[in-house]
DSSP file (Angstrom, degrees, kcal/mol; ACC not computed):
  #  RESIDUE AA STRUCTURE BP1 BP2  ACC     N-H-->O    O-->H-N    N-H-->O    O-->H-N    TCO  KAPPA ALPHA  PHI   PSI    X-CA   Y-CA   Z-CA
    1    1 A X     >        0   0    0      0, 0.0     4,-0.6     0, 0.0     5,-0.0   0.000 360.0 360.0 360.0 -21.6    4.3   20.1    1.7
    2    2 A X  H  >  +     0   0    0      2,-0.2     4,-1.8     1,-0.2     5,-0.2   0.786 360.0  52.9-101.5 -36.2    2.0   17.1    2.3
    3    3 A X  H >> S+     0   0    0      2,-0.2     4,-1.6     1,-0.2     3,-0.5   0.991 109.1  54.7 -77.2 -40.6    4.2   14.7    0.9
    4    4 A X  H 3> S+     0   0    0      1,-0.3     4,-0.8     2,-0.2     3,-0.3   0.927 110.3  51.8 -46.9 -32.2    7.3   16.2    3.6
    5    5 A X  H >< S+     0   0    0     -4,-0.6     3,-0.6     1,-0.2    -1,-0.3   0.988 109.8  38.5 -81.5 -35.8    5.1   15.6    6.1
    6    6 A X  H X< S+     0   0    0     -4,-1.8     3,-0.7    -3,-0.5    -1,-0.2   0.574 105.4  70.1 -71.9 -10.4    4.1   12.0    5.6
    7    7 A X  H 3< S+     0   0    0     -4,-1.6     2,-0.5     1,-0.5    -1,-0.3   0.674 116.1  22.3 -95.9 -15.1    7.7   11.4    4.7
    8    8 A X  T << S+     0   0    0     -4,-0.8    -1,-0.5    -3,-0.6     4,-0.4  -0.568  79.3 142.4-132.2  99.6    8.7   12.1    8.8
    9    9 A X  S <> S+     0   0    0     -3,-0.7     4,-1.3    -2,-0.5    -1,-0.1   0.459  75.4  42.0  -7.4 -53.1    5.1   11.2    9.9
   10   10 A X  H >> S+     0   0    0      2,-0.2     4,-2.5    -4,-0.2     3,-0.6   0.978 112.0  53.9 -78.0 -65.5    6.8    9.3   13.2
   11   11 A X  H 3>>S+     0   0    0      1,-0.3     4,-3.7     2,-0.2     5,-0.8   0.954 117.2  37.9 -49.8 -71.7    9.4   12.1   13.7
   12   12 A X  H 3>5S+     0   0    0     -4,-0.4     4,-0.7     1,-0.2    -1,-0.3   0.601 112.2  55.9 -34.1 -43.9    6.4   14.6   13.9
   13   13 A X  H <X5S+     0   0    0     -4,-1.3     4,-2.3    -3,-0.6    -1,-0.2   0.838 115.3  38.0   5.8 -86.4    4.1   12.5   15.7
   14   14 A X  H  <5S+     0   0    0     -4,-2.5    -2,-0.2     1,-0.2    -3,-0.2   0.637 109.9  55.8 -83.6 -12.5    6.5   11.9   18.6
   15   15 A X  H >X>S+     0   0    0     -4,-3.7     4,-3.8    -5,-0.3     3,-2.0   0.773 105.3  54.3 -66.7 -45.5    8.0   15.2   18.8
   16   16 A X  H 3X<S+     0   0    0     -5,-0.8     4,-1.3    -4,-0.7    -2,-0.2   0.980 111.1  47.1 -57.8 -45.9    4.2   16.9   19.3
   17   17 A X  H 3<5S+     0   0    0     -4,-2.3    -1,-0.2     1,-0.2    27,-0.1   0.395 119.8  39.8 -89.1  11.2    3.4   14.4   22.4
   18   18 A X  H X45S+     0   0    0     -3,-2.0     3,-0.5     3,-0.0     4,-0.4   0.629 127.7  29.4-102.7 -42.5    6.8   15.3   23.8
   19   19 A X  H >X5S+     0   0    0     -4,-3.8     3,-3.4     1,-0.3     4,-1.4   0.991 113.9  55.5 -91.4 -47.3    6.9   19.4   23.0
   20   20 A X  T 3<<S+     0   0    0     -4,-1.3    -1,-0.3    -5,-0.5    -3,-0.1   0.000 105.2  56.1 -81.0  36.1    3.1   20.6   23.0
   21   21 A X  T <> S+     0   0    0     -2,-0.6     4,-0.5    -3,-0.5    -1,-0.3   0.183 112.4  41.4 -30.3 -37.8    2.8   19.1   26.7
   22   22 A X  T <4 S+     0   0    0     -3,-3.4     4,-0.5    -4,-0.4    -2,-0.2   0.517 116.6  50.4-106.2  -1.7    6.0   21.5   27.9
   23   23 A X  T  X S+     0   0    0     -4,-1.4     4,-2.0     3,-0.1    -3,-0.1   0.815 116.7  41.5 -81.7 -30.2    4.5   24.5   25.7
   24   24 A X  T  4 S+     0   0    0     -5,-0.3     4,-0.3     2,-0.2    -2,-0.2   0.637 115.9  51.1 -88.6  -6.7    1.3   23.9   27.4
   25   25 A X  T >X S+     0   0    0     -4,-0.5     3,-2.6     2,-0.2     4,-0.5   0.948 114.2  40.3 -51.6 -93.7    3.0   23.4   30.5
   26   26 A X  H >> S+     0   0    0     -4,-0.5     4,-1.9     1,-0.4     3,-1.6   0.700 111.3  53.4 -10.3 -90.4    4.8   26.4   30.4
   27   27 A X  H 3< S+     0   0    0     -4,-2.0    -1,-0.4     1,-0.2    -3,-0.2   0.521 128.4  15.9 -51.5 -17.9    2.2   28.6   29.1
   28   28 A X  H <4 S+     0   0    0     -3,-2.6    -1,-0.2    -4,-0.3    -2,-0.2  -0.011 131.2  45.6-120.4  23.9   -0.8   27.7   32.1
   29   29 A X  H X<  +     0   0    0     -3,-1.6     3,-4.4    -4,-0.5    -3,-0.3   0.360  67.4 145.2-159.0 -13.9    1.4   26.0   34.7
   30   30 A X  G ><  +     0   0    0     -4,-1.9     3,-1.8    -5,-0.4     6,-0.2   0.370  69.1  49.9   1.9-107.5    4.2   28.2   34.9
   31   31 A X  G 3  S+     0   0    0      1,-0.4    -1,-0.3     2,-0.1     3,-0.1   0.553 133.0  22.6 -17.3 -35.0    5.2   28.0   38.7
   32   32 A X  G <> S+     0   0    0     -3,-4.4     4,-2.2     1,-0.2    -1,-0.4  -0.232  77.7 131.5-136.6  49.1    5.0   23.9   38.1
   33   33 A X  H <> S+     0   0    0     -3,-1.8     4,-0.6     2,-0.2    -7,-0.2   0.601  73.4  55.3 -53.8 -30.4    5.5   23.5   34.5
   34   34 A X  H >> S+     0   0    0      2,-0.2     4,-2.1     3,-0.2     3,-1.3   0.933 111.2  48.3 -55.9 -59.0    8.1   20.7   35.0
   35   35 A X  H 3> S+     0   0    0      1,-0.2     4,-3.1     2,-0.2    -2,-0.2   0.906 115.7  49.1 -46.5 -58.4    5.4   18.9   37.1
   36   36 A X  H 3X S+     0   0    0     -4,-2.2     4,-0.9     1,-0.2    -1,-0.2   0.459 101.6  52.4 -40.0 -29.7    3.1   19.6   34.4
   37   37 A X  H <X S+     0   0    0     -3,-1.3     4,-4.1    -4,-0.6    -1,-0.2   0.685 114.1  44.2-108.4 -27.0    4.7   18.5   31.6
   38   38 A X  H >X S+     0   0    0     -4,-2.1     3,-1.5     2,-0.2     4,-1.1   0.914 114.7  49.5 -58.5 -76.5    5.5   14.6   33.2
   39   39 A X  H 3X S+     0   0    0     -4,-3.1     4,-1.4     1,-0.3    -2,-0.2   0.786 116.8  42.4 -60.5 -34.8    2.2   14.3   34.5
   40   40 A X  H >< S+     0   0    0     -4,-0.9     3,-1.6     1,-0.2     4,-0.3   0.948 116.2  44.5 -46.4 -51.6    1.0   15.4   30.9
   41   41 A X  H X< S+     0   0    0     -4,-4.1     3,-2.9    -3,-1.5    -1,-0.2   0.968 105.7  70.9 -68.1 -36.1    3.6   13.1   28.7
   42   42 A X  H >< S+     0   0    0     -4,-1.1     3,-2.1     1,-0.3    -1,-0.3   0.743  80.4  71.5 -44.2 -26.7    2.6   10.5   31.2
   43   43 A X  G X<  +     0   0    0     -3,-1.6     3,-1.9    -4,-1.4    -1,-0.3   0.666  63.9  90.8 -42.4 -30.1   -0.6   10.4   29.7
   44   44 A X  G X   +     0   0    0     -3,-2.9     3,-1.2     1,-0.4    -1,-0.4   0.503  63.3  95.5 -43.3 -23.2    0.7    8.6   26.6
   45   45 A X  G X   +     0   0    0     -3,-2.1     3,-1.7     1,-0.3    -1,-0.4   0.509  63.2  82.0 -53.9 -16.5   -0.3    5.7   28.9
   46   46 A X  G X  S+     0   0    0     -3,-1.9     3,-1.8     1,-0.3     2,-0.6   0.948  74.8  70.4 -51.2 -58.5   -3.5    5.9   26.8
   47   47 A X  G <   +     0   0    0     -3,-1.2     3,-0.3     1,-0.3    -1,-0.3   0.130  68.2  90.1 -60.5   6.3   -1.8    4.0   24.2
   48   48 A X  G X  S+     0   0    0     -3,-1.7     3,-2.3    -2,-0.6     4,-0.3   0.849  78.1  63.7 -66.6 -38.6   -1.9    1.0   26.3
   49   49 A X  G X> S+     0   0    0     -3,-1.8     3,-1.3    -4,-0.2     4,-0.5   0.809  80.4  80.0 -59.4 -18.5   -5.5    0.2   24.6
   50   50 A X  G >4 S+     0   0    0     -3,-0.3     3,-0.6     1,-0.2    -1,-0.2   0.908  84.4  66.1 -33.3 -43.4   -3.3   -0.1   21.4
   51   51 A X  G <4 S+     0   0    0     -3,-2.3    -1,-0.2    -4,-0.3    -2,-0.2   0.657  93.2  56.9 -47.4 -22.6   -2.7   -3.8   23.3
   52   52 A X  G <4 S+     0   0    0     -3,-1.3    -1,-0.2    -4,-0.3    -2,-0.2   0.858  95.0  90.2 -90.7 -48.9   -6.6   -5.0   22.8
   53   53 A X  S << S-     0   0    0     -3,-0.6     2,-0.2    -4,-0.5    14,-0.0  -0.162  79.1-111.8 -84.4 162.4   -6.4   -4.6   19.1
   54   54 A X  S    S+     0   0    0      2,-0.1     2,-0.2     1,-0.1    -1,-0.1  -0.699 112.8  25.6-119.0  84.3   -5.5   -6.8   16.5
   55   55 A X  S    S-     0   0    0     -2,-0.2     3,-0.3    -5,-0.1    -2,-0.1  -0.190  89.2-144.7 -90.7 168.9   -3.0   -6.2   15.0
   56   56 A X  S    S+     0   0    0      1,-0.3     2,-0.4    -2,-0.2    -3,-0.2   0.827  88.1  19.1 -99.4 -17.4   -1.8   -4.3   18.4
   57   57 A X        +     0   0    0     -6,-0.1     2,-0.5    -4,-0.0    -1,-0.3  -0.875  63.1 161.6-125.6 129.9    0.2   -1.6   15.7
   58   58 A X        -     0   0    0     -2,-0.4     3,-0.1    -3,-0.3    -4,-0.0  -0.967  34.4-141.2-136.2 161.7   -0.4   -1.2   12.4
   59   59 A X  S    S+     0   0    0     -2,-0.5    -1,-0.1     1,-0.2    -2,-0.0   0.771  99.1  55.2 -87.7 -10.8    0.9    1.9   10.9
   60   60 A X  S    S+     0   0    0     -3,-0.1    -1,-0.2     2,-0.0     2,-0.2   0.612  85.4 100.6 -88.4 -27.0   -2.2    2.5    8.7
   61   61 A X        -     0   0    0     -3,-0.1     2,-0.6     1,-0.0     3,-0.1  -0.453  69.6-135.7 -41.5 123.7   -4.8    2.4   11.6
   62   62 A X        -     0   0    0     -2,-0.2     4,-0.5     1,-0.2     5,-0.2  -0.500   6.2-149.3-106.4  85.5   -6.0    5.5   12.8
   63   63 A X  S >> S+     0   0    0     -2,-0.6     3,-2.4     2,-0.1     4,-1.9   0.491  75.6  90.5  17.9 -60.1   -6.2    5.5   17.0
   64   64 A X  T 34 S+     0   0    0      1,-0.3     7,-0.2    39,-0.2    -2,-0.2  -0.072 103.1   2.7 -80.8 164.4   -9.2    8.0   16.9
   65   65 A X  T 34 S+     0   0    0      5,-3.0    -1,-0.3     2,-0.2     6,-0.2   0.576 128.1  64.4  76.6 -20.8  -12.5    6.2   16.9
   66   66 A X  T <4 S+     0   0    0     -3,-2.4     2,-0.5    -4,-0.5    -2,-0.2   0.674  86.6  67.7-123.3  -9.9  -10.9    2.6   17.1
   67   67 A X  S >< S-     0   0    0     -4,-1.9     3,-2.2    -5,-0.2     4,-0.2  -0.904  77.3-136.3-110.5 133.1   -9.3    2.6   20.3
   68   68 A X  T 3  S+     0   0    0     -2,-0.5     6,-0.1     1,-0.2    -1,-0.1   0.729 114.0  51.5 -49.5 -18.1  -11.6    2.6   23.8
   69   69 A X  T 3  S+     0   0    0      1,-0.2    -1,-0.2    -6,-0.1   -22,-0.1   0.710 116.4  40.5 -97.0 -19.0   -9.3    5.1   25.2
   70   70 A X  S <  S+     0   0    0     -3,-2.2    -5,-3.0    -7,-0.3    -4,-0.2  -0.054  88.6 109.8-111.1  18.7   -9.7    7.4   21.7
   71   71 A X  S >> S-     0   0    0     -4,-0.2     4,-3.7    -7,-0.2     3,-1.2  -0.615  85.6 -95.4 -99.3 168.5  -13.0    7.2   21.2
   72   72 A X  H 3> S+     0   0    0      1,-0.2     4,-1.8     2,-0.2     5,-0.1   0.834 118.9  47.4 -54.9 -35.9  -15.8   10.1   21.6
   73   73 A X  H 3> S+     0   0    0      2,-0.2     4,-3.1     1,-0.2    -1,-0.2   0.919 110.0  51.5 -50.7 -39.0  -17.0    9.2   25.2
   74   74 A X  H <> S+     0   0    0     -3,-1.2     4,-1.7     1,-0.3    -2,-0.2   0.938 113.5  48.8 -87.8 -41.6  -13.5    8.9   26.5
   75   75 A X  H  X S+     0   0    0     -4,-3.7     4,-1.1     1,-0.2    -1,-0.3   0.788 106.2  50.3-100.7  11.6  -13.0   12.3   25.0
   76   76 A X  H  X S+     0   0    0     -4,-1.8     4,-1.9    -5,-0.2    -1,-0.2   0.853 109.3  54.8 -38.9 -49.9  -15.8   13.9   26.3
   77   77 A X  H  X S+     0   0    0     -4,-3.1     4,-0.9     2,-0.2    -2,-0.2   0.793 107.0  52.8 -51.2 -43.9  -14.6   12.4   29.8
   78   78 A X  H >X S+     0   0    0     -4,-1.7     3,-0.9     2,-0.2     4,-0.9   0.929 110.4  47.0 -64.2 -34.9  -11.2   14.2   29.1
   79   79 A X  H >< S+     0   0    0     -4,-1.1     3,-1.4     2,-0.2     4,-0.2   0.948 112.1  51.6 -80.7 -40.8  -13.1   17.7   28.5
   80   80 A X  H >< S+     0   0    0     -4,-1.9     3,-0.6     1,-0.2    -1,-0.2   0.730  98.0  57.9  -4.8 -55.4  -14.8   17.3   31.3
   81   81 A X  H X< S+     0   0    0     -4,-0.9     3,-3.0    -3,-0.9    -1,-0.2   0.808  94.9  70.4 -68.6 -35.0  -12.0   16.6   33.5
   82   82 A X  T << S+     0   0    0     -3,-1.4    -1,-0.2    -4,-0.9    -2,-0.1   0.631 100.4  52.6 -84.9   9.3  -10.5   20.3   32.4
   83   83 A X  T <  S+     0   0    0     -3,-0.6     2,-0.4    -4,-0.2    -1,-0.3   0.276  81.9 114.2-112.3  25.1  -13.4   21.6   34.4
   84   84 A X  S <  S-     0   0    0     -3,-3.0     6,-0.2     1,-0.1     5,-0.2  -0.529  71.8-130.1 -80.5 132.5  -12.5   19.6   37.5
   85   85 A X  S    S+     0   0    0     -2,-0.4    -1,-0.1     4,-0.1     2,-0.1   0.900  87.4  96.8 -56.3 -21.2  -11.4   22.0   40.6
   86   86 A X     >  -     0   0    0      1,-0.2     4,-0.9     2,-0.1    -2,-0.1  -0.356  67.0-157.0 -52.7 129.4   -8.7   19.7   40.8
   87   87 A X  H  > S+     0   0    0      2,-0.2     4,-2.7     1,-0.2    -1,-0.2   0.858  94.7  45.1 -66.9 -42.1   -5.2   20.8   39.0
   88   88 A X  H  > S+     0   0    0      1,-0.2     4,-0.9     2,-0.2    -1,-0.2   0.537 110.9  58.1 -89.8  10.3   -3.6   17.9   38.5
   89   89 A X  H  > S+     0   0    0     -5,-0.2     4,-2.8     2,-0.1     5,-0.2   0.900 107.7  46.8 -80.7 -40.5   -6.8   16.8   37.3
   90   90 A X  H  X S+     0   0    0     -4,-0.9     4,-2.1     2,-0.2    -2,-0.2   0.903 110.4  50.3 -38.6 -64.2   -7.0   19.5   34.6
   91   91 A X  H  X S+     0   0    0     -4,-2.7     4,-2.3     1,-0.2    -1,-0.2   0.836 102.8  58.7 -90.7 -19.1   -3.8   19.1   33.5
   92   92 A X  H >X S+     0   0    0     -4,-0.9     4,-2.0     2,-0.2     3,-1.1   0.981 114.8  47.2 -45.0 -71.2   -4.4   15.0   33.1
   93   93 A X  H >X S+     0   0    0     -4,-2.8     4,-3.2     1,-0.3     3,-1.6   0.945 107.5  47.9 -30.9 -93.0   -7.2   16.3   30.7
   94   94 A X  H 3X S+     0   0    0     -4,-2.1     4,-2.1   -16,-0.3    -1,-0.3   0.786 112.1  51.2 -26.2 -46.0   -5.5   18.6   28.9
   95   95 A X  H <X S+     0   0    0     -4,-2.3     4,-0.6    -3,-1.1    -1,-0.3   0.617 112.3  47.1 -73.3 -20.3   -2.7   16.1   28.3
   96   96 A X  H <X S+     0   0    0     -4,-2.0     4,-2.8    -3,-1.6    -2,-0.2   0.795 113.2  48.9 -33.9 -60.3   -5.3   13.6   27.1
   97   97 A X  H  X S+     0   0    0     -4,-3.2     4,-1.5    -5,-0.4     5,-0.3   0.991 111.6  49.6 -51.7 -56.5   -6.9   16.3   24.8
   98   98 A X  H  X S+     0   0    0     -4,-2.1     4,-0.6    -5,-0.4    -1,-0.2   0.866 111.8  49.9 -70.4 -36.0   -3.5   17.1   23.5
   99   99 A X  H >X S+     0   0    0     -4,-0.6     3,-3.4     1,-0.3     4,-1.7   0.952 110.1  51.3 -45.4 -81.1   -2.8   13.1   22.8
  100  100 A X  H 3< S+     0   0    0     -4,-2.8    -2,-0.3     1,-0.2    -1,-0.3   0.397 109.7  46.0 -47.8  -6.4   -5.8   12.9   21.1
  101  101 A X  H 3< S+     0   0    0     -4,-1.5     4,-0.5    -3,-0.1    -1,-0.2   0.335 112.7  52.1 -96.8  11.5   -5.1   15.9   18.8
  102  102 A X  H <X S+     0   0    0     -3,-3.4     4,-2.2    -4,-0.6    -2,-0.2   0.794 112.0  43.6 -99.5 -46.6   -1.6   14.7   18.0
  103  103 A X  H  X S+     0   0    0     -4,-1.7     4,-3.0     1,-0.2   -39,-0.2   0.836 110.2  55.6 -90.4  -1.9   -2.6   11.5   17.1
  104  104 A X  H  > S+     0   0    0     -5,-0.4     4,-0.9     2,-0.2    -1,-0.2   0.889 106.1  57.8 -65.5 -26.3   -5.9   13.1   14.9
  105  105 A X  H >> S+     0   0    0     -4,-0.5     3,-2.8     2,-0.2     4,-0.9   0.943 100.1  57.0 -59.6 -84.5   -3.2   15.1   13.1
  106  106 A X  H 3X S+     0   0    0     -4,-2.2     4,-0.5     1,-0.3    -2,-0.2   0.814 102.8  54.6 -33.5 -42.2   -1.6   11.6   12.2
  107  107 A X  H >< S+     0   0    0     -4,-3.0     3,-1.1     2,-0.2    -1,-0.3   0.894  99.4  56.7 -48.7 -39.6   -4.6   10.7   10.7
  108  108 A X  H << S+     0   0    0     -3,-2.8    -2,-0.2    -4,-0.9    -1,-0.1   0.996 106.1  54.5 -46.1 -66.2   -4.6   13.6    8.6
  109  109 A X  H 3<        0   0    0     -4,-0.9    -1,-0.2     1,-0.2    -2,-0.2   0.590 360.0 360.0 -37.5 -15.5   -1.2   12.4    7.3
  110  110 A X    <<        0   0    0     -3,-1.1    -1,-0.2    -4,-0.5    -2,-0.1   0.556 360.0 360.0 -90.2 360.0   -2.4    9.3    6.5
C-alpha cells in the first residue's frame, strides 16, 4: 500500500488541496460553499515561501518545519484564526490547517 502511494505521491498531494477544501466547504459552509472552497484553495498562496529557500523545490524537502509559512508559530496563528468571529476569517484558517495537513501527509510519503 505504501509503495502505491509514493508511486502517485504528486497526484495525491494535489488532489487533497483541491478536494478536502470543497468537502470542508460543503460540510460547514453549505449556503456558501462555492465561496468557501476558492477562498480556501486560495490559500495554497502559502507556498509562495517555497521562493526563499534554496533550492526553491526539491522534491525530497519536507514544507513542515522548513518553510516560515509551515512552521509551528504560523500554525498556531492559523488555529487561532478558526476562533476569529469573522467567517471568512475562519475559513482562511481552516484552509491553512488543511494545507498544512496535506502537505504533513506528504511527508509521511516520503
Amino acid at each position: 500500500m505504501i509503495d502505491f502511494l509514493q508511486n502517485y505521491q504528486a497526484i495525491i498531494h494535489y488532489s487533497l488541496h483541491l478536494l478536502l477544501p470543497a468537502v470542508f466547504g460543503y460540510l460547514f459552509f453549505k449556503r456558501l460553499w462555492v465561496k468557501a472552497w476558492v477562498v480556501m484553495v486560495a490559500t495554497m498562496l502559502v507556498d509562495l515561501d517555497h521562493l526563499f529557500a534554496n533550492p526553491i523545490f526539491d522534491p525530497t524537502r519536507c514544507s513542515i518545519g522548513f518553510h516560515p509559512l509551515h512552521s509551528a508559530p504560523a500554525i498556531i496563528l492559523y488555529v487561532v484564526m478558526l476562533f476569529t468571529p469573522n467567517k471568512y476569517l475562519r475559513i482562511v484558517g481552516i484552509g491553512l490547517l488543511l494545507h498544512m495537513l496535506v502537505d504533513w501527509l506528504d511527508c509521511l510519503l516520503m
